[in-house]
N, C-alpha and C positions, 0 to 999 in steps of 0.2 A: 245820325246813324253811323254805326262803326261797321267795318265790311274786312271779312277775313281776304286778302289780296296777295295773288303772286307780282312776281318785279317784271313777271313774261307778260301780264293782260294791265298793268296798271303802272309800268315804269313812271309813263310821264307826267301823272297825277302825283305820283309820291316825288320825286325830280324836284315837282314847282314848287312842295311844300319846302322840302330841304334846302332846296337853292336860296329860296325867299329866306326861312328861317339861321340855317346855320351857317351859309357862305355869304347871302347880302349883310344880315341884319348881325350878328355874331363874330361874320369876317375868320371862318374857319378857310382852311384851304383845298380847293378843289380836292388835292390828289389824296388829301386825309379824310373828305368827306363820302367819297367814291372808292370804297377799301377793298372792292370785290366779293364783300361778303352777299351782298341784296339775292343775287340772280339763286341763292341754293336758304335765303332766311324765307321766313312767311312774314307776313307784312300785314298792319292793322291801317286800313283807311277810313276818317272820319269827314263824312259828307254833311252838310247844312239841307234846309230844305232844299234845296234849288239845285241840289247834287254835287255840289259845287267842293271839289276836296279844301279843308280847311287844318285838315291834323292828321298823323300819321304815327306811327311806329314801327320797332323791328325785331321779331322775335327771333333768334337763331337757333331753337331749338333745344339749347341744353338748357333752357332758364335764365338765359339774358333777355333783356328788355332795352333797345337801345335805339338811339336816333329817335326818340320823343319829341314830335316837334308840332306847336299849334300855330296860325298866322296868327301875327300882333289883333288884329279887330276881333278876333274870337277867345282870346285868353280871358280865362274868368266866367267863362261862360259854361263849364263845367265839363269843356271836351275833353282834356287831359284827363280829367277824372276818367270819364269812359273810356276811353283807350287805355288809362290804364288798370283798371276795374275787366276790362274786356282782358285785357294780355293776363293777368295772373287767372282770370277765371279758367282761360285755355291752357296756360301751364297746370295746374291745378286737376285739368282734367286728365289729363297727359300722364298724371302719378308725380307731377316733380313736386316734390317739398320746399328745396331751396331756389326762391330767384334771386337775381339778381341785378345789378344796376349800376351804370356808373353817370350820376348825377351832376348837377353843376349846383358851388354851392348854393348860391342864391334858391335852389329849388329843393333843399334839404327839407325845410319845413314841411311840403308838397308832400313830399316821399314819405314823410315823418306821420301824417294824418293817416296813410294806408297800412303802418307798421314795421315800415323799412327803418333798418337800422341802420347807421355808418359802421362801417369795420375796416377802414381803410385810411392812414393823414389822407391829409390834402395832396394834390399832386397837380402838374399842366397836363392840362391834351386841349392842343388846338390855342394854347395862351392863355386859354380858359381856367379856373381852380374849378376842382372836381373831387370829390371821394366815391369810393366803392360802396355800395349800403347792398343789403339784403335781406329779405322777407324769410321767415321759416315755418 
């Protein structure tokens, strides 16, 4: 189940997923993970049966999609897909035409099945390689 969420009723759900995904397992850094943006984005939470959050996202309004993040034991299992099926459906409703995304390469392919394009080289964030891609 994917759940539209503020960072005021649901910080520490979205927190466990980030922490686990982009600063343990990724080894991104605190102060780049925590950019101030969260407390004014909407925020997609993806719950298992058992409520339990397992995947998250972050929408900032103008048609970014960002901080895409699923726990390792649930990858594959189709929850990115709906988080991210859920986030363009809500830009989408919104009026916005172009989203947008800044991907890791390894998950271009991902991006590539939904009709995101790259428009961007490669570049670091976080030590990471990344491109820009966007839907229209």
């Amino acid at each position: 189940m994917i759940q539209l969420v503020t960072w005021q009723t649901h910080a520490a759900r979205l927190k466990m997923v980030r922490t686990e995904v982009f600063i343990l397992e990724q080894h991104v850094p605190v102060d780049l993970e925590w950019d101030g943006m969260d407390e004014t984005a909407r925020h997609l939470l993806a719950l298992n049966g058992a409520g339990e959050a397992i995947g998250c996202a972050r929408l900032t309004g103008d048609g970014s999609i960002g901080r895409m993040a699923v726990l390792k034991p649930w990858r594959g299992m189709g929850v990115g897909r709906a988080l991210l099926v859920k986030a363009v459906s809500l830009y989408r409703q919104q009026g916005l035409q172009n989203i947008t995304l800044s991907a890791q390469v390894h998950a271009i392919p991902f991006y590539e099945q939904f009709g995101f394009k790259i428009c961007s080289e490669q570049y670091l964030d976080a030590n990471i390689l990344h491109v820009d891609m966007q839907l229209k």
